[in-house]
N, C-alpha and C positions, 0 to 999 in steps of 0.2 A: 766668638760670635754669640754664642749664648751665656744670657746673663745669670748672674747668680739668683737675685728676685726677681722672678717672671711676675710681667700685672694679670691683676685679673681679667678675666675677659670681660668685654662692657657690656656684654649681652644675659650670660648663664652664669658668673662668678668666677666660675672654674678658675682654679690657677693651677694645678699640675697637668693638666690639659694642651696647656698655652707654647706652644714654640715663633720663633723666630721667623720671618721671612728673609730673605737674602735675593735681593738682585745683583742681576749681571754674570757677569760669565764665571760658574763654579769650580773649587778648587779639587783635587784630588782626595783632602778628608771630609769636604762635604758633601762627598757620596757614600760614606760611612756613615754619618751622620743622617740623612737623607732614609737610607735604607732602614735606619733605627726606627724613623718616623722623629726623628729630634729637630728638624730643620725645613722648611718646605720651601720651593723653590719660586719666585716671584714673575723671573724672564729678564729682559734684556731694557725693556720699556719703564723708567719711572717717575716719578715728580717726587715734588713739596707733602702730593693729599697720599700720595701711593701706603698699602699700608704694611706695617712691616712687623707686626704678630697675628696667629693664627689660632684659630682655637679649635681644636680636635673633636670636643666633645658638640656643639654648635654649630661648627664650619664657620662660625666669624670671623673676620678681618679688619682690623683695626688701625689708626697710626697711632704711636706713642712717642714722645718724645723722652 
């Protein structure tokens, strides 16, 4: 799930900052990851615009393709 080059975020630059979103229903190692703060959890709802990195240092959310 998490990639090798995280983007930057498109608000503050940050990039070691930056994790993954993950919708839908989570696994048993992404509450490992979760607790790390490496992954943040989105919910069960999402689209096309949904976004699916976060940015730690900002609180932004973004879509990336």
């Amino acid at each position: 799930m998490i990639k090798d080059k995280r983007p930057k975020c498109k608000n503050c630059s940050s990039e070691l900052n930056v994790i993954p979103i993950k919708y839908g229903l989570p696994y048993n190692e992404d509450f490992d990851l979760i607790q790390k703060k490496q992954l943040m959890l989105g919910g069960f709802k999402y689209d096309n615009k949904s976004p699916n990195w976060h940015c730690k240092s900002c609180e932004n959310k973004w879509k990336e393709d």
